[in-house]
Structure formats: structure tokens, C-alpha cells
VOLO-288695 format. One record per residue (C-alpha): x, y, z; residue number from 1. Coordinates in pm, 1 decimal, always signed. Example, Ala and Ser with C-alpha at 12.3 -4.5 7.8 and 13.67 -1.06 7.14 Angstrom:
! residues 2
<site xx="+1230.0" yy="-450.0" zz="+780.0" k="1"/>
<site xx="+1367.0" yy="-106.0" zz="+714.0" k="2"/>
***
This chain:
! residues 199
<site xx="+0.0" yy="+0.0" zz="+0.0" k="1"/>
<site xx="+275.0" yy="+245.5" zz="+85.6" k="2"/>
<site xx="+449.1" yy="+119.2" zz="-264.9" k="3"/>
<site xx="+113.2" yy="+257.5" zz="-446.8" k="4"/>
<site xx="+98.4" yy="+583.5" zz="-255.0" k="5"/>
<site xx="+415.9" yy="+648.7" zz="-305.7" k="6"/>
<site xx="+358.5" yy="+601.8" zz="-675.8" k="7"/>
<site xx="+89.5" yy="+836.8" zz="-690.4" k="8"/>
<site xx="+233.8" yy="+1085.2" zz="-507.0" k="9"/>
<site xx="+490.1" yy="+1093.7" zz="-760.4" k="10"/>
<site xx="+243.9" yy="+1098.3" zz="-1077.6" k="11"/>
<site xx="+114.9" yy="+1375.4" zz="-875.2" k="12"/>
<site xx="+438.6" yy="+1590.5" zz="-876.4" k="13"/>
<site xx="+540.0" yy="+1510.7" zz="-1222.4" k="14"/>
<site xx="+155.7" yy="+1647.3" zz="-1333.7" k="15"/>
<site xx="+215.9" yy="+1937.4" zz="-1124.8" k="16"/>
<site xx="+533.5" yy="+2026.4" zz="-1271.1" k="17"/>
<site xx="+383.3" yy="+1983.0" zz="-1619.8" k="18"/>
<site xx="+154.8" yy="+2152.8" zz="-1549.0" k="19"/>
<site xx="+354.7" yy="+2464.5" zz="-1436.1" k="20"/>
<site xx="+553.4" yy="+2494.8" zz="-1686.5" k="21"/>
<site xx="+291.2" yy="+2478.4" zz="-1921.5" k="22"/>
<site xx="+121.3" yy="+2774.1" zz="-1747.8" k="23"/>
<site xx="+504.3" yy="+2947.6" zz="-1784.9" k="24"/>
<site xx="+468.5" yy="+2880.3" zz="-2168.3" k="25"/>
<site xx="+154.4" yy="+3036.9" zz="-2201.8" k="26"/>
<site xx="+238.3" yy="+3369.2" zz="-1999.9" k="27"/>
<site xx="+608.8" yy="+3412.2" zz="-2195.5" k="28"/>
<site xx="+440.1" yy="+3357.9" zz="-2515.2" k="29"/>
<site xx="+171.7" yy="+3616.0" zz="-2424.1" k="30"/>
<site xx="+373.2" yy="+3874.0" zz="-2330.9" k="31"/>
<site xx="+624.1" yy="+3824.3" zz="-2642.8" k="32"/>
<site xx="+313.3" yy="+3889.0" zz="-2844.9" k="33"/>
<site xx="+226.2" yy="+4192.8" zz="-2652.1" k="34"/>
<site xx="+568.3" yy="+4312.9" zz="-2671.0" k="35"/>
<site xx="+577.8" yy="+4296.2" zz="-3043.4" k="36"/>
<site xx="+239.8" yy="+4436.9" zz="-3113.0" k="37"/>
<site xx="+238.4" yy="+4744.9" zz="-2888.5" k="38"/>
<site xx="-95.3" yy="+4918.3" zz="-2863.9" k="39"/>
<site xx="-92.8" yy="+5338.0" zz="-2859.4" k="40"/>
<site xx="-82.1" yy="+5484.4" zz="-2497.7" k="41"/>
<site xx="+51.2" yy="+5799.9" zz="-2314.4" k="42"/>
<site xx="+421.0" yy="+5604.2" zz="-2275.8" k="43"/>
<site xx="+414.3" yy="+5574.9" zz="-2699.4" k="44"/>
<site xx="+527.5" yy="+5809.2" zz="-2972.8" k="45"/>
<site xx="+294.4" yy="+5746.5" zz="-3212.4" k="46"/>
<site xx="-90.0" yy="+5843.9" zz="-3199.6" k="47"/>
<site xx="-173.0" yy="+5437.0" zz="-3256.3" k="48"/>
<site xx="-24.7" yy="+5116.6" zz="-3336.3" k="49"/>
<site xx="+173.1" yy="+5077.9" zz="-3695.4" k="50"/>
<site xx="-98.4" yy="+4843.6" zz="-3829.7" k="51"/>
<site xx="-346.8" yy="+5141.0" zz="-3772.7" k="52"/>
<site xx="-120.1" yy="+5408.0" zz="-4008.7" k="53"/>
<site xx="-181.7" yy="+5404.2" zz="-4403.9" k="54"/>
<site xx="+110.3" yy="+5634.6" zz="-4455.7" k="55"/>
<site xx="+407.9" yy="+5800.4" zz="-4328.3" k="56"/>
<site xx="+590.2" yy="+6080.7" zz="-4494.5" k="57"/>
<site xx="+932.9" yy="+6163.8" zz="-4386.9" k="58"/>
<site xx="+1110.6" yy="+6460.7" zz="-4479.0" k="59"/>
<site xx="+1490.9" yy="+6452.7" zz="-4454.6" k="60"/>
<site xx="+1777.2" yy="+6602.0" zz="-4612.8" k="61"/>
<site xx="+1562.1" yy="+6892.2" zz="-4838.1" k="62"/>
<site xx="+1382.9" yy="+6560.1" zz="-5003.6" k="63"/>
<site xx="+995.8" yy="+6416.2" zz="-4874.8" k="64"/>
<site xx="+995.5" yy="+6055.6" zz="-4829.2" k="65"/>
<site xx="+663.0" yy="+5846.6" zz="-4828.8" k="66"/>
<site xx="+575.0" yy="+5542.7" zz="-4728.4" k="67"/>
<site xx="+243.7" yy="+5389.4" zz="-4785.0" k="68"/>
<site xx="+53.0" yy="+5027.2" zz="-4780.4" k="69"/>
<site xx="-179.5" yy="+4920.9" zz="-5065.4" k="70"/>
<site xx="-506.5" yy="+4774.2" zz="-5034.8" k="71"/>
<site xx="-356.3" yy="+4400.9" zz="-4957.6" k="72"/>
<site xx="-149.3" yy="+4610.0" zz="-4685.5" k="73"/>
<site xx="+197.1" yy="+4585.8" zz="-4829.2" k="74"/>
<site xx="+432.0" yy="+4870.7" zz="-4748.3" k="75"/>
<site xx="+604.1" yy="+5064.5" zz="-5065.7" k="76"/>
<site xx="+826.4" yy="+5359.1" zz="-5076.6" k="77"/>
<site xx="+661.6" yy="+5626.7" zz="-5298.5" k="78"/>
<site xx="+917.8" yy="+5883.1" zz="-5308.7" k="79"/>
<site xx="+849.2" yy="+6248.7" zz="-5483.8" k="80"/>
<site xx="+738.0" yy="+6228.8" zz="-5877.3" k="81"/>
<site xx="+652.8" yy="+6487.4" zz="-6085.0" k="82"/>
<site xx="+520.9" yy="+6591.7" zz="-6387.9" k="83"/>
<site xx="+466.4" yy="+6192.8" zz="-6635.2" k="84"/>
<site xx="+559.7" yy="+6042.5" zz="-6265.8" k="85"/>
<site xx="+290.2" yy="+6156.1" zz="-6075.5" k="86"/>
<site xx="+41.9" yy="+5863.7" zz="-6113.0" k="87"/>
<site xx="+210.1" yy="+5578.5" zz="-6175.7" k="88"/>
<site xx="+136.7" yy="+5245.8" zz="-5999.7" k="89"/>
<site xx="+323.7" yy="+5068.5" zz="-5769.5" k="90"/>
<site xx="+419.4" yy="+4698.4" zz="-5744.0" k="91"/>
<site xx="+576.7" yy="+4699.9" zz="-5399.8" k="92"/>
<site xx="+901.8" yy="+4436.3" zz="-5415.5" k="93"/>
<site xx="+811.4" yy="+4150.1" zz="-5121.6" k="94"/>
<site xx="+1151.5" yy="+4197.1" zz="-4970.3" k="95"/>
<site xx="+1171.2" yy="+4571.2" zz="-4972.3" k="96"/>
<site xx="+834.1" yy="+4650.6" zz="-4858.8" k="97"/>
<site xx="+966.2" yy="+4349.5" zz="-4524.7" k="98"/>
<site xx="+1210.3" yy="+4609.3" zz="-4474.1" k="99"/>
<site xx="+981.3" yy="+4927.3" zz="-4478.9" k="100"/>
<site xx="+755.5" yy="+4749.3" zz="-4227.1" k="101"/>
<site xx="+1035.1" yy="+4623.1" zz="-4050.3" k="102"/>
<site xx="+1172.9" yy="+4998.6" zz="-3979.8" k="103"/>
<site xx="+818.7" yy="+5138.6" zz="-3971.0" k="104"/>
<site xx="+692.6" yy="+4919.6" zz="-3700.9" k="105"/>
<site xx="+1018.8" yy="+4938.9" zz="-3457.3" k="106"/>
<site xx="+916.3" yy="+5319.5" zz="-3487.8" k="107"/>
<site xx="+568.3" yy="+5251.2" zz="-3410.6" k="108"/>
<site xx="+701.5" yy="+5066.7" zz="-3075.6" k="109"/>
<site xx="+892.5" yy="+5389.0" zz="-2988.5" k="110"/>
<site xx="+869.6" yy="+5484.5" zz="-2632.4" k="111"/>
<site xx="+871.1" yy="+5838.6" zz="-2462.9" k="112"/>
<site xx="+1184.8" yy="+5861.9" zz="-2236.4" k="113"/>
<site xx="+1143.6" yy="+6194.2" zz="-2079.1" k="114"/>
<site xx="+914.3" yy="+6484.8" zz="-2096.5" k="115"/>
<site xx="+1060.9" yy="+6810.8" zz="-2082.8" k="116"/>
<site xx="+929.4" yy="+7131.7" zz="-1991.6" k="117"/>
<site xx="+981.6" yy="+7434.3" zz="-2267.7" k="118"/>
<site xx="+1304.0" yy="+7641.5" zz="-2232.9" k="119"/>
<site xx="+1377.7" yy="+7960.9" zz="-2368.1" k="120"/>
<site xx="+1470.1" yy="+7974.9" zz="-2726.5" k="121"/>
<site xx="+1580.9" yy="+7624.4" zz="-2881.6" k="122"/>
<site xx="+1799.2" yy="+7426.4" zz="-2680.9" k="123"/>
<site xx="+1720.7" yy="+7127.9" zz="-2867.1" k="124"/>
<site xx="+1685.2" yy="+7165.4" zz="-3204.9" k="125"/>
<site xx="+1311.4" yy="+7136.4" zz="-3267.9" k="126"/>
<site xx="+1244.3" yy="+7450.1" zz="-3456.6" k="127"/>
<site xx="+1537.4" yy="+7388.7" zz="-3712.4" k="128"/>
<site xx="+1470.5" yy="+6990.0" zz="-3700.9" k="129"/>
<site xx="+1708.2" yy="+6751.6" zz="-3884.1" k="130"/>
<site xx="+1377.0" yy="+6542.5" zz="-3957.7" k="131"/>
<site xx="+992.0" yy="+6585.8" zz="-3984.6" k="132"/>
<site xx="+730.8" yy="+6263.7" zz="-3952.6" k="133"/>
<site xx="+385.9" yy="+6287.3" zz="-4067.9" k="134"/>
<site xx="+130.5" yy="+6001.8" zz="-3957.5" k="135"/>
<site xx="-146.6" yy="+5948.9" zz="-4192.3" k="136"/>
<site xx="-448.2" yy="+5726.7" zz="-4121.1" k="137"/>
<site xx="-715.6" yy="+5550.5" zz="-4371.0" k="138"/>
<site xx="-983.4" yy="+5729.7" zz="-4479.4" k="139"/>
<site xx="-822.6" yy="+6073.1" zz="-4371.5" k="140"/>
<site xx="-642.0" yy="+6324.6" zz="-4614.5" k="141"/>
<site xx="-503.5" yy="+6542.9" zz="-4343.4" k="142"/>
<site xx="-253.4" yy="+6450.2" zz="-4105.4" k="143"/>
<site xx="-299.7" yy="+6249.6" zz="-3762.5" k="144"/>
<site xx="-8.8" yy="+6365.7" zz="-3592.4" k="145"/>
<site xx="+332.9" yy="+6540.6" zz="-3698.6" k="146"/>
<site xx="+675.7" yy="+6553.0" zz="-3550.9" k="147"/>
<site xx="+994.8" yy="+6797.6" zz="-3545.3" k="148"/>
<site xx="+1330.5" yy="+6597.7" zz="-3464.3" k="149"/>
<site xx="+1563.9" yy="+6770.9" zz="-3305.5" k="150"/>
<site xx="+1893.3" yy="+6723.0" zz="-3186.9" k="151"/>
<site xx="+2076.1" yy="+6445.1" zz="-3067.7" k="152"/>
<site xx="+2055.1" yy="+6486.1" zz="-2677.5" k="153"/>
<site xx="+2439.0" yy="+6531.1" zz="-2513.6" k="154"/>
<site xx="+2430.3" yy="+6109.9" zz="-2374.5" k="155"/>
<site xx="+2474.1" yy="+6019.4" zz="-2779.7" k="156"/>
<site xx="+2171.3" yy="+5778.3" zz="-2679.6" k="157"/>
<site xx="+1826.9" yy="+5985.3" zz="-2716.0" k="158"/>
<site xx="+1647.0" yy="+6223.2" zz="-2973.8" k="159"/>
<site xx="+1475.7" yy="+6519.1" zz="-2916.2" k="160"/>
<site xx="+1137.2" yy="+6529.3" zz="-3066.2" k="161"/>
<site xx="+863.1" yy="+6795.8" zz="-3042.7" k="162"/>
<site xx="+480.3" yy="+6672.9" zz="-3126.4" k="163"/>
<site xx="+427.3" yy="+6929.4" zz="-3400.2" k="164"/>
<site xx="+167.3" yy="+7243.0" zz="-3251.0" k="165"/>
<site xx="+278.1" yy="+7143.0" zz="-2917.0" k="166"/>
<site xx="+516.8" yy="+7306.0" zz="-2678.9" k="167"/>
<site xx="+635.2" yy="+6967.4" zz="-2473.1" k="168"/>
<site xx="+958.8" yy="+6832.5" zz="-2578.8" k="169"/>
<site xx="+1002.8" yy="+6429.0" zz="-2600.5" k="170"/>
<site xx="+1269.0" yy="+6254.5" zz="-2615.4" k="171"/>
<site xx="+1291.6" yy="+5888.0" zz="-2756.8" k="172"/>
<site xx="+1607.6" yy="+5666.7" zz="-2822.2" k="173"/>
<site xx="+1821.8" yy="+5783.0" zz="-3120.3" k="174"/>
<site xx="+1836.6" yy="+5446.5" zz="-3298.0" k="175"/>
<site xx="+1440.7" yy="+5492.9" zz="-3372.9" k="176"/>
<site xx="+1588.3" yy="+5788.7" zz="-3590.2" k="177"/>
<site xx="+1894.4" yy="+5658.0" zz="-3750.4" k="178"/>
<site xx="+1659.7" yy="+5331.4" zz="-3848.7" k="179"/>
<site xx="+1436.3" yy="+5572.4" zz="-4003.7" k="180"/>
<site xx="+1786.5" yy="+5741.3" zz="-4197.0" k="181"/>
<site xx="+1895.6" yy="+5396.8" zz="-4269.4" k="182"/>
<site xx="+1588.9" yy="+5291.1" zz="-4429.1" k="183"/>
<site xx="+1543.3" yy="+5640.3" zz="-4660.6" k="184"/>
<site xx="+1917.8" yy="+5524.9" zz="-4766.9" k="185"/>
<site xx="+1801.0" yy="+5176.0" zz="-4864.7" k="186"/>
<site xx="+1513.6" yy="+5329.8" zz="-5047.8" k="187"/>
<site xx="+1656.8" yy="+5604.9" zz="-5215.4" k="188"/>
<site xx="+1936.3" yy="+5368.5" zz="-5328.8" k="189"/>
<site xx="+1636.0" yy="+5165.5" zz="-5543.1" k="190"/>
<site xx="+1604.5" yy="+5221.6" zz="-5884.5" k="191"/>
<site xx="+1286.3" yy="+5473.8" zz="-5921.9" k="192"/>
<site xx="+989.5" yy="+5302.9" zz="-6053.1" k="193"/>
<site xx="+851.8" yy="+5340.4" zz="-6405.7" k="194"/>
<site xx="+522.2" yy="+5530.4" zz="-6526.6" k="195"/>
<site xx="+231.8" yy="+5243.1" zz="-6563.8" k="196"/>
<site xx="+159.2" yy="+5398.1" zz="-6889.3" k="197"/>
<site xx="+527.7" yy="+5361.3" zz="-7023.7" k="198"/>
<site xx="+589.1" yy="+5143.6" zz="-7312.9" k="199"/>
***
């Protein structure tokens, strides 16, 4: 008799400790998933999750970068066209648009550092910014949210950022920035796309 509850006590422990670590599974794999699909919130740079955005226009370096998603949500790089370029189509390329949304959504994932209260004249760049974003969501032809980049903060680690029509300055880490450089590099190093209608 003491063989057999011994026995069971064991088959016991073992299904308790599968049973744990089952439970440990289930809340690392939740929280992974949470961690890579951040929702918007007071802590977050942008006005709503990545998903949620239909465009984002960058301007950098005297030239406006945009980046949009087509109907089967697919990011492309539209660039500035003019003149037989203005109404093209795109194809977006499968690896490049992986890229776009791979930048795009680390930036959508961007968390406030600090908030700092306004100083006296421009301490950190924001009203001669290196960079200007411009959040677009569907259905809306005016912009959701804009932002002046300022300077890079004296630690070499964080950006200054300004919420456009605001007077709060932000700060967020630097690397969300030089992504966003590194990615209008990639893009702009593409050959540019050809008019639909050329033959």
C-alpha cells in the first residue's frame, strides 16, 4: 500500500510540474506577443499602433519621403514624382516593402523617455529639425499627428522630438531615428519606378 501511494504521489508531482511549466509557456508567449504588437498609450510616440497608419511621410535632407501600404497592406516607398511620374502604380518588391515594415513598425514601438518642460529659445533643435514625420491614417487626407526631430541629446543615446503644434519636448532613443535614416538610404538607393503607362 505504501508502494502505491508512493507512486501516486509521484504521478502527482510530475503532473504538477507539467503543469507549471505549461502555465510558464503560455504567460512568456503572451507577453512576447504583446511586446511585439504594442498598442498606442501615453508612454508611446505614435498616436496608434503601426498596423493602424496608411502612410508616413518623412522629410529629410531637403527631399519628402513616403511610405504607404496598398489595399492588400503591403508597405512601398513612394518617393516624390513629378510631372509623367505623378500617377504611376506601384508593385511593392516583397523583400523591400519586409524592410519598410520592418523599420516602420520598430518606430511605431517607440517609447517616450522623458518629458521636458519648454526652455527659452531652442535648446534642442526642434524649430530647425534635422527630420519631420507625418502620420497618416485611412480614410483621412489630413494629417494624424506630426513631428519635429531635433537634436541628438548630449548622452549620444536619445532624440529630441517635439509633437508638431505642441510646446512639450520628447525625447525617444536615437536608434528609432537613424533606423528611419537607414531605411530612406536603402530606399533612395532603389532604382525609381517606371510610369504604368510607359511602353
Amino acid at each position: 500500500m505504501s508502494q502505491g501511494h508512493g507512486r501516486a504521489a509521484k504521478i502527482w508531482i510530475v503532473l504538477a510540474v507539467l503543469i507549471a511549466i505549461a502555465i510558464g509557456v503560455e504567460v512568456r508567449d503572451r507577453s512576447t506577443q504583446q511586446a511585439t504588437s504594442v498598442p498606442a498609450g501615453p508612454s508611446m510616440l505614435m498616436p496608434a499602433p503601426i498596423d493602424e497608419m496608411s502612410a508616413i511621410e518623412i522629410a529629410y535632407d531637403n527631399n519628402l519621403h513616403r511610405f504607404a501600404r496598398d489595399d492588400q497592406g503591403m508597405w512601398f516607398y513612394h518617393g516624390v514624382h513629378a510631372g509623367a511620374q505623378a500617377n504611376h502604380e506601384h508593385v511593392p518588391d516583397p523583400a523591400m516593402s519586409d524592410k519598410i515594415a520592418a523599420s516602420l513598425s520598430a518606430l511605431g514601438r517607440a517609447r517616450i523617455e522623458r518629458q521636458l518642460d519648454p526652455i527659452e529659445g531652442d535648446p534642442f533643435g526642434v524649430t530647425r529639425p534635422v527630420m519631420i514625420i507625418i502620420v497618416f491614417l485611412p480614410d483621412r487626407t489630413e494629417s494624424a499627428m506630426q513631428y519635429a526631430v531635433g537634436d541628438l541629446a548630449p548622452d549620444d543615446l536619445s532624440r529630441y522630438v517635439q509633437v508638431v503644434s505642441s510646446k512639450q519636448v520628447l525625447t525617444i532613443p536615437h536608434y528609432q531615428i537613424q533606423n528611419l535614416i537607414d531605411l530612406i538610404t536603402a530606399v533612395s538607393a532603389q532604382p525609381a519606378p517606371e510610369s504604368a503607362s510607359a511602353s
